[in-house]
C-alpha positions as CSV (number, residue, x, y, z in Angstrom):
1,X,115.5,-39.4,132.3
2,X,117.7,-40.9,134.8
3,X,118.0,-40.0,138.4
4,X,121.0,-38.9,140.0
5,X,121.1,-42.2,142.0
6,X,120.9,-44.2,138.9
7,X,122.9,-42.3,136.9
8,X,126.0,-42.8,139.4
9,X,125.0,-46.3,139.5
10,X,125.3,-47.3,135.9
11,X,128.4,-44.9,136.2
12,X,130.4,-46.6,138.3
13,X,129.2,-50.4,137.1
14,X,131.0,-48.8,133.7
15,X,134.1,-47.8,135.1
16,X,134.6,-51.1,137.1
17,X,134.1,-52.8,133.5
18,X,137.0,-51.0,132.6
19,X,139.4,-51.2,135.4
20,X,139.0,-54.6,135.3
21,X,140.3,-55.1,131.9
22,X,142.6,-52.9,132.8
23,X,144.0,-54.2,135.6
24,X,145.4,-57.5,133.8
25,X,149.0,-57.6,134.1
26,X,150.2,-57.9,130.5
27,X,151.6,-61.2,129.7
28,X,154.6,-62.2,130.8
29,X,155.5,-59.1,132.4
30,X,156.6,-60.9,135.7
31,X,157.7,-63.7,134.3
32,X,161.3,-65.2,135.2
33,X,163.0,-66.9,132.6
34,X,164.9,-70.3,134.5
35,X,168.2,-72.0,133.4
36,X,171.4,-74.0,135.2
37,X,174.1,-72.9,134.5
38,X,177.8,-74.8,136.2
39,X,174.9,-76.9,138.6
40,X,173.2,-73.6,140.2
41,X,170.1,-72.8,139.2
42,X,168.7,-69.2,138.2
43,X,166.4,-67.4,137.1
44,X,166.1,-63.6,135.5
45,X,163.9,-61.3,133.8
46,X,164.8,-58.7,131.7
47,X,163.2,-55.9,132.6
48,X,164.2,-52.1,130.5
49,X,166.0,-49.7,132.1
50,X,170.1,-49.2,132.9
51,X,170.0,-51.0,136.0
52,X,170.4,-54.3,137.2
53,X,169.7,-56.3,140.3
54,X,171.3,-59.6,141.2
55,X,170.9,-61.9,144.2
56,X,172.5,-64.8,145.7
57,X,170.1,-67.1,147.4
58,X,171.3,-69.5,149.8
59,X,168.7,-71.7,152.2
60,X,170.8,-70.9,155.3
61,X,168.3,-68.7,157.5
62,X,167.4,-69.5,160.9
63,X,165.5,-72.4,160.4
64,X,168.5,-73.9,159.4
65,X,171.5,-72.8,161.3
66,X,173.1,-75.4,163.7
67,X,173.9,-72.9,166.1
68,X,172.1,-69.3,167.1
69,X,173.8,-66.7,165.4
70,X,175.5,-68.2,162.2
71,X,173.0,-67.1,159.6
72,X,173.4,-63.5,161.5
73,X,176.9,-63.7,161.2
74,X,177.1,-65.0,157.7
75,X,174.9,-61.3,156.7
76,X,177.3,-59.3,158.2
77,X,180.9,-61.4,157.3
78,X,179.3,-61.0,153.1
79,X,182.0,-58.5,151.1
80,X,184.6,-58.9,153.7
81,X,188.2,-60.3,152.7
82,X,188.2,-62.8,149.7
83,X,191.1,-64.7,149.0
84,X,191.8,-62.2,145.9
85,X,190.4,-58.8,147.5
86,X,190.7,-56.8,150.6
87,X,187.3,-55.3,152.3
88,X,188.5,-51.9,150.6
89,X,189.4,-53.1,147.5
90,X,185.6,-54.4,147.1
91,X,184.4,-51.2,148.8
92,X,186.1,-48.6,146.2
93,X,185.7,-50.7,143.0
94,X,182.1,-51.2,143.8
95,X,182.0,-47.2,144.5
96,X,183.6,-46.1,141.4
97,X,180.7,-48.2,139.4
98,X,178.5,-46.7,141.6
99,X,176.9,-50.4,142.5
100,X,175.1,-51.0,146.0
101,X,176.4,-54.3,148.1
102,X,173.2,-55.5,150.1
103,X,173.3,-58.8,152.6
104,X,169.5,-59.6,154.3
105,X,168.4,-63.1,155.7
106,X,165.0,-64.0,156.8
107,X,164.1,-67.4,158.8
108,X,164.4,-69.3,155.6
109,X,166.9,-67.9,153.6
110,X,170.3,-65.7,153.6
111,X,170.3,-63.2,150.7
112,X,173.1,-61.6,149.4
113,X,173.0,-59.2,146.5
114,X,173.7,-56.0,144.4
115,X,172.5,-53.3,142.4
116,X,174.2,-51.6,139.3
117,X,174.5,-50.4,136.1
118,X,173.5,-53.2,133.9
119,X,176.9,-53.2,132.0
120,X,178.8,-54.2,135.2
121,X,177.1,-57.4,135.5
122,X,179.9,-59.8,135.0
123,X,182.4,-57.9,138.0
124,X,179.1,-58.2,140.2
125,X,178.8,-61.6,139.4
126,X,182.6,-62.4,139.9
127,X,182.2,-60.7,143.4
128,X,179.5,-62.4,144.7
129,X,180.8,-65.8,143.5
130,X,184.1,-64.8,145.7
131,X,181.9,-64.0,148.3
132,X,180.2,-68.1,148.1
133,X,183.3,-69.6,147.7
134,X,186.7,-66.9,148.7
135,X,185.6,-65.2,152.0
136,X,188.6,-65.3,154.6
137,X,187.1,-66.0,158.0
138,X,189.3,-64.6,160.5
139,X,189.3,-64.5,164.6
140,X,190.0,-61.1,164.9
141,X,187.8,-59.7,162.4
142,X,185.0,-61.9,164.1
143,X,185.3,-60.5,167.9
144,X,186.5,-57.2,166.9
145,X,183.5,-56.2,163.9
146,X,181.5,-59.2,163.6
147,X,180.4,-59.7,167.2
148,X,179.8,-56.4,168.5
149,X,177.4,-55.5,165.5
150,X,175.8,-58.6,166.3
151,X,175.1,-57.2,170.2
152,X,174.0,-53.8,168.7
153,X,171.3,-55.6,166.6
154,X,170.6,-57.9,170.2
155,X,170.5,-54.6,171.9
156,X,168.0,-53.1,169.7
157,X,166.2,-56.2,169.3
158,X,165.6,-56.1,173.1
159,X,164.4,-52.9,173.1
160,X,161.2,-52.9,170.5
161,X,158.5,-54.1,172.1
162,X,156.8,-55.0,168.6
163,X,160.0,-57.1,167.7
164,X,160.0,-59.1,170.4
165,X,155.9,-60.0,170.2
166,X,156.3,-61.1,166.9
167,X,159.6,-63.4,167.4
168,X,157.6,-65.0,170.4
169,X,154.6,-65.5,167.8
170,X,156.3,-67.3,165.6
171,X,158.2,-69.5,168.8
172,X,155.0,-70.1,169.6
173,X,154.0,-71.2,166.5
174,X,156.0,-73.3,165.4
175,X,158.5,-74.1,167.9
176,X,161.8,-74.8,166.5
177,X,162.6,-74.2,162.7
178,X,160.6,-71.1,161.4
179,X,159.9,-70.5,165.6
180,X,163.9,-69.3,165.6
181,X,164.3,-66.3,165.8
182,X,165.7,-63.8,163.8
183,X,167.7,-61.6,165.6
184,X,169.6,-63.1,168.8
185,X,167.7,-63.3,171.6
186,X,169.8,-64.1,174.2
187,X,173.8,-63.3,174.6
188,X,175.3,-65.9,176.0
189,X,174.5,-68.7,172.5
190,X,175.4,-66.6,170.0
191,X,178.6,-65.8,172.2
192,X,179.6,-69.3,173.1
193,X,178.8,-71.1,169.0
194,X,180.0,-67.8,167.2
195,X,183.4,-68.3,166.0
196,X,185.6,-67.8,162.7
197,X,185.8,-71.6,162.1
198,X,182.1,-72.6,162.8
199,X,181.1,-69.7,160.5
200,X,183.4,-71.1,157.6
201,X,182.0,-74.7,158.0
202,X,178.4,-73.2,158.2
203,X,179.4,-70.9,154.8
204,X,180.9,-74.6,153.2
205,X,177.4,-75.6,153.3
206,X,174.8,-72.4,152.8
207,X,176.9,-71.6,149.7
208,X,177.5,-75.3,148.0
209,X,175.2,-75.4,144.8
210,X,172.5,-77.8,145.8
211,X,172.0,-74.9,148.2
212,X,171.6,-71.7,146.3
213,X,170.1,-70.1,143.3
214,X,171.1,-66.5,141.6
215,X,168.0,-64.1,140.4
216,X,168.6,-61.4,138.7
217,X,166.5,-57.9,137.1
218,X,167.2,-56.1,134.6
219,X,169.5,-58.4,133.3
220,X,169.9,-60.9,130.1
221,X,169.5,-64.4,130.3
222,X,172.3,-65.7,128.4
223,X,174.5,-63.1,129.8
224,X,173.9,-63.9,133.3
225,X,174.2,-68.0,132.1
226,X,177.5,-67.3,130.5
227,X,178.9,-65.3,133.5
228,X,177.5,-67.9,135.9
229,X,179.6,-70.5,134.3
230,X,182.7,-68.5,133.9
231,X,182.7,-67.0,137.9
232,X,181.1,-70.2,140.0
233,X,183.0,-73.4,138.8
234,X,184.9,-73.5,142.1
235,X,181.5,-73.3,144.2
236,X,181.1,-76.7,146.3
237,X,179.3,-79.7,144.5
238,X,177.9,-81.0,147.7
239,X,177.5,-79.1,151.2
240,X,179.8,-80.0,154.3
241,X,176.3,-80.8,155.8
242,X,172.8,-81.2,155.1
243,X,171.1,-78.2,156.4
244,X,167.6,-80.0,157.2
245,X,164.5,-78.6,159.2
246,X,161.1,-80.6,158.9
247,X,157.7,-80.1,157.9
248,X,156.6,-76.9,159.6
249,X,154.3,-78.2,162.2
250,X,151.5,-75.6,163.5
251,X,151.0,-75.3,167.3
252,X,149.8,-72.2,169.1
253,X,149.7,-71.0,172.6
254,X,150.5,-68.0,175.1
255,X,153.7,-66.3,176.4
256,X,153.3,-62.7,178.0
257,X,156.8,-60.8,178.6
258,X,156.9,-57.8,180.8
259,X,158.9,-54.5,179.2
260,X,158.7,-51.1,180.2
261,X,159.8,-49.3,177.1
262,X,156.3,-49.9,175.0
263,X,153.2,-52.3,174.6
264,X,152.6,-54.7,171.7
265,X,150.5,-58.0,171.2
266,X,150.6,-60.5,168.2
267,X,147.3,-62.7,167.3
268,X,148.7,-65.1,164.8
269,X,146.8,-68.4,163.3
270,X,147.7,-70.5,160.4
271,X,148.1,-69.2,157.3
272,X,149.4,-70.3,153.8
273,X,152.7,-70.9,152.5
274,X,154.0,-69.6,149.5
275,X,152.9,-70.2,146.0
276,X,155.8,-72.6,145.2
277,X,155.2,-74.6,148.4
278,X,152.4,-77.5,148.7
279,X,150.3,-75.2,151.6
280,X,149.2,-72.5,149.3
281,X,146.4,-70.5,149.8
282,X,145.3,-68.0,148.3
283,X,142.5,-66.4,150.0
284,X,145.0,-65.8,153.1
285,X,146.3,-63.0,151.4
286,X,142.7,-61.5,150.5
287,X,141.5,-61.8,154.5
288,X,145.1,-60.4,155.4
289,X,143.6,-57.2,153.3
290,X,140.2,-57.3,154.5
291,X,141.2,-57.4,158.0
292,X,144.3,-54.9,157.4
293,X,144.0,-52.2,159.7
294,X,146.7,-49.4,157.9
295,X,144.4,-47.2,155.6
296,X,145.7,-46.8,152.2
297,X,143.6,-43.9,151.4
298,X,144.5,-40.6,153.0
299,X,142.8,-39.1,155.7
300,X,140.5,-42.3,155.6
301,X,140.0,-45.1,158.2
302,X,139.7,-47.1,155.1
303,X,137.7,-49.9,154.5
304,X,139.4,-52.5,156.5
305,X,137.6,-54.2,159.3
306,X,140.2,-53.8,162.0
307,X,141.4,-49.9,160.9
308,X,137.3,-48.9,161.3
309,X,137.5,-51.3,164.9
310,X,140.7,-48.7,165.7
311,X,138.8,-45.6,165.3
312,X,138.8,-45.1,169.2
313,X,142.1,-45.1,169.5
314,X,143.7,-43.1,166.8
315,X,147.2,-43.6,168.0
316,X,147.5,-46.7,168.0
317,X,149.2,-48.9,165.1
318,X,147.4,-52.1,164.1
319,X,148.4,-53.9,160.8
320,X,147.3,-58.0,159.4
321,X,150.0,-59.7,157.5
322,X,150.3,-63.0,155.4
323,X,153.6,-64.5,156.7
324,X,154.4,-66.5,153.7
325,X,157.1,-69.4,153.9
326,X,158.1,-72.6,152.1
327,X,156.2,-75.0,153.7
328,X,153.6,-73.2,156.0
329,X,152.3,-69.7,156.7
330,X,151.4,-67.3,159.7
331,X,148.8,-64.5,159.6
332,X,149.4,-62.1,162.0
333,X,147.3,-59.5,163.8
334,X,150.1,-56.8,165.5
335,X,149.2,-53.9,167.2
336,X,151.4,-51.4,169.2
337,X,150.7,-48.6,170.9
338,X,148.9,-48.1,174.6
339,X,148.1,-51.1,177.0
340,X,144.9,-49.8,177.4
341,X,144.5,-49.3,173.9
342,X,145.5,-52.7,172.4
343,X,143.0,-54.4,175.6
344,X,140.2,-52.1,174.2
345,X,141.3,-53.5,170.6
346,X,142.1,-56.8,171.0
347,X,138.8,-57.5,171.6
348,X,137.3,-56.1,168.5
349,X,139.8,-57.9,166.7
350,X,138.1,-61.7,167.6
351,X,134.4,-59.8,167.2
352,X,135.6,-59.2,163.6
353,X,136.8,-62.2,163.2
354,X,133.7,-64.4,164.0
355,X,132.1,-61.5,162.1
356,X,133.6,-63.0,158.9
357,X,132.8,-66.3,159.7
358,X,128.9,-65.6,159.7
359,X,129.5,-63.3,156.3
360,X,131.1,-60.8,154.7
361,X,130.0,-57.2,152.9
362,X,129.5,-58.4,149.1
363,X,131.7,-54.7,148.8
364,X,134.4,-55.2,151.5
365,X,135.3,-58.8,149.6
366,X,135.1,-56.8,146.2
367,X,137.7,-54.6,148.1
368,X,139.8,-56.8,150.2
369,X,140.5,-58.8,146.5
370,X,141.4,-55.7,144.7
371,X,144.0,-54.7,147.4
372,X,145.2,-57.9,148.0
373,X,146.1,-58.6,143.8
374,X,147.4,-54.5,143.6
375,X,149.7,-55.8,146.4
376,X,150.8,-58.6,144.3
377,X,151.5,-56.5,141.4
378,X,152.8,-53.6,143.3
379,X,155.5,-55.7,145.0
380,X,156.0,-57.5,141.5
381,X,157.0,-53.7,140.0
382,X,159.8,-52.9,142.3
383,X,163.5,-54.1,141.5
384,X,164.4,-56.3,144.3
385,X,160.3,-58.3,143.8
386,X,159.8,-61.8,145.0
387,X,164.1,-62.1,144.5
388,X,163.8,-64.1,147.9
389,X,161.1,-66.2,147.0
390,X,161.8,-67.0,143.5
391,X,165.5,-67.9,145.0
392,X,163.9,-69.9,147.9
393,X,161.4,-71.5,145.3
394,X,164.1,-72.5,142.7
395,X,166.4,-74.3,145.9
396,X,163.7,-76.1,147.4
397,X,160.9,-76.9,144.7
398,X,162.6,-76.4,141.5
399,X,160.3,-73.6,140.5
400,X,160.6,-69.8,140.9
401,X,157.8,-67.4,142.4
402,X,155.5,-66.1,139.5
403,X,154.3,-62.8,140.4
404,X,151.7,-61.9,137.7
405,X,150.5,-65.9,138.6
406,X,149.8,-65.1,142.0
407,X,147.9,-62.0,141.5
408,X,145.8,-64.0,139.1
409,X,145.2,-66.6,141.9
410,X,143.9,-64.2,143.9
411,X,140.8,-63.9,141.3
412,X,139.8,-67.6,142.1
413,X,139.2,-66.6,146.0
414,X,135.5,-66.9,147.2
415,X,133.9,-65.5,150.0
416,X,133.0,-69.4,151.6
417,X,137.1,-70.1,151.1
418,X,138.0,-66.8,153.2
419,X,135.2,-68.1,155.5
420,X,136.3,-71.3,156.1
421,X,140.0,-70.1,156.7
422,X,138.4,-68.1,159.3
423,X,136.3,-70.9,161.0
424,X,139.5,-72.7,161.2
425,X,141.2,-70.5,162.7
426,X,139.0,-70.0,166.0
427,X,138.6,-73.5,166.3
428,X,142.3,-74.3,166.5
429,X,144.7,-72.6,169.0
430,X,145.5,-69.0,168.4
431,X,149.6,-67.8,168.8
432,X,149.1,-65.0,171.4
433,X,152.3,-62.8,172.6
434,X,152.2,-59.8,174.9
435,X,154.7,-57.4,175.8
436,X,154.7,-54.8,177.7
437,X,152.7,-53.7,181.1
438,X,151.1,-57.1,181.4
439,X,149.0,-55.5,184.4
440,X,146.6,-54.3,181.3
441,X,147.2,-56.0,178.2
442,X,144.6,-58.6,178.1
443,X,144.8,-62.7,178.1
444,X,144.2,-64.4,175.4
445,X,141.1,-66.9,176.9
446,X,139.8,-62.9,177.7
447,X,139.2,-61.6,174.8
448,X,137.7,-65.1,173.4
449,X,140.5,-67.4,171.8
450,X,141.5,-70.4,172.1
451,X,145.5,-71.3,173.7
């Protein structure tokens, strides 16, 4: 007869058989179907279900704007006056078919999208084309709405501690390019480049066809090509102006900013770029999980290195994340919460990290690869997955983001890979931000890195 020990054992070895073969995505189910259609390139995937999610993808973030502010102001100028409709005219025709206008950008790329029934697609294709190649830019509408949203977004920029850490993070970083930040940092740039003209001229290039790429969910492929070619003919062949940045360039170092609304530090080291860039690495994404820090099992610390290291300080927030871009990558450490907290943390942070670099928990790996592929896959489920990145991909290397090939990727990490990663990482200069009561939060050259 078995023990109870042994029974459990061969239990659980069963089980794991099985959720293995279960946890296969099926084939193809991520997969984006590409085309070019009038010059642009797109891709789609036909998921079931009534609705449908579209996205125009133009590389126009930060890293490429010639002026602070212009990528900002592009978001919030998207489904304002066209040459053929008024702001309210897109507002209540887009109501009464119950769609949902959506404009985001990121430091690489300006997204500007929809969601709707899947029978609308062709009006939701028109509009967006008329939003690439139509928009009215106009003084008034640019000081009197544009602007002021703009210094709400500063306002509130200036006043989250964890905000402001990571921006300065990624400055550190990288310097200029993917170091710009997001959000305005300062008033008087965006003030003194932001106008109605330099916006047009900066739209005559983010939204000319070398430039941009449409995705779409829940959608058909020849409908979307037809409807592509009927609505985006008048789209720019060529931009105004190459919108260049170089190779991302890795750098590292210190900056410590003094607020009195909060406390929050940033570790970040090189990471990998995304899967569609020549950087790619894998096993970034599987020591983002193993480090994590946010339990995802309820009342659980989890089995994450850094949320057992923040046991002693239960209020604090402390999460690892795999900054993904084109041509590099930034994992970051944030945490938020106390000064004296985040100095008692910091701390265990590096002992963790050198921890990994001797060796890691034959179970934690097992773990950290499980979480970091269901993240994959999780993200690959929802309607608006990878749009950015299979847009960004399509513009820049002619191929769009594969989610189910991703997750797969993940299965090839090793333990010496995630390791290594690691050892590199403490050699090389760390990207350390502090803000908040600097009085407490620790150096970096304190708690044993590198600047």
């Amino acid at each position: 007869m078995l023990s109870r020990s042994a029974f459990r054992q061969a239990t659980r070895q069963s089980w794991l058989q099985q959720r293995r073969g279960m946890a296969a995505p099926a084939s193809g189910s991520f997969q984006y179907q590409v085309g070019e259609a009038s010059g642009i390139k797109f891709a789609s995937r036909d998921t079931p279900g009534p609705i449908g999610t579209l996205g125009l993808v133009a590389q126009a973030g930060t890293r490429y704007e010639a002026f602070p502010g212009l990528a900002e102001g592009l978001k919030k100028y998207a489904f304002k006056n066209t040459d053929r409709r008024t702001t309210l005219r897109i507002q209540r025709e887009s109501e009464l078919l119950g769609g949902s206008l959506v404009s985001t950008h990121s430091r690489e790329n300006l997204v500007t999208g929809a969601k709707f029934f899947r029978d609308d697609l062709p009006y939701f294709v028109e509009l967006l084309a008329e939003v690439a190649t139509q928009t009215s830019y106009r003084n008034h509408v640019m000081q009197e709405e544009i602007i002021p949203l703009i210094a709400l977004d500063h306002k509130k920029f200036l006043a989250s501690t964890s905000a402001m850490a990571m921006s300065s993070a990624h400055a550190l970083a990288f310097h200029r390019g993917l170091g710009n930040p997001v959000k305005p940092s300062s008033t008087t740039p965006y003030v003194k480049y932001l106008t109605a003209d330099a916006l047009e001229e900066y739209a005559q290039t983010a939204y000319a066809k070398p430039s941009i790429a449409i995705v779409g969910n829940g959608v058909d492929h020849a409908e979307l090509s037809k409807w592509i070619n009927e609505f985006f003919g008048d789209a720019r062949k060529s931009p105004l102006q190459q919108l260049t940045s170089p190779q991302s360039k890795y750098y590292g170092g210190e900056e410590r900013i003094a607020h009195g609304s909060g406390n929050s530090m940033v570790i970040a080291f090189p990471g990998s770029s995304s899967p569609t860039g020549g950087f790619y690495k894998p096993e970034a994404a599987v020591l983002a999980a193993l480090l994590g820090g946010e339990s995802t099992i309820k009342w659980s610390p989890g089995f994450s290195l850094l949320g057992k290291a923040a046991q002693d300080a239960p209020s604090m927030h402390i999460a690892t994340k795999s900054n993904i871009y084109t041509d590099a990558g930034l994992l970051t450490i944030a945490m938020n919460g106390s000064a004296t907290d985040i100095r008692n943390t910091a701390s265990k942070v590096v002992e963790a990290l050198k921890g990994i670099a001797q060796g890691i928990s034959k179970e934690d790996f097992q773990k950290a690869k499980a979480l970091a592929k269901f993240k994959e896959l999780e993200y690959g489920s929802e309607p608006q997955a990878a749009l950015e990145l299979t847009g960004a991909g399509l513009v820049r290397d002619n191929k769009p983001y594969q989610i189910d090939e991703v997750a797969k990727s993940v299965d090839s990490v090793t333990e010496d890979k995630v390791k290594q990663l690691v050892k590199e990482a403490l050699e090389n200069r760390a990207s350390v931000s502090a803000v908040g009561d600097l009085y407490i939060l620790p150096f970096a050259e304190e708690i044993g890195l590198k600047v």
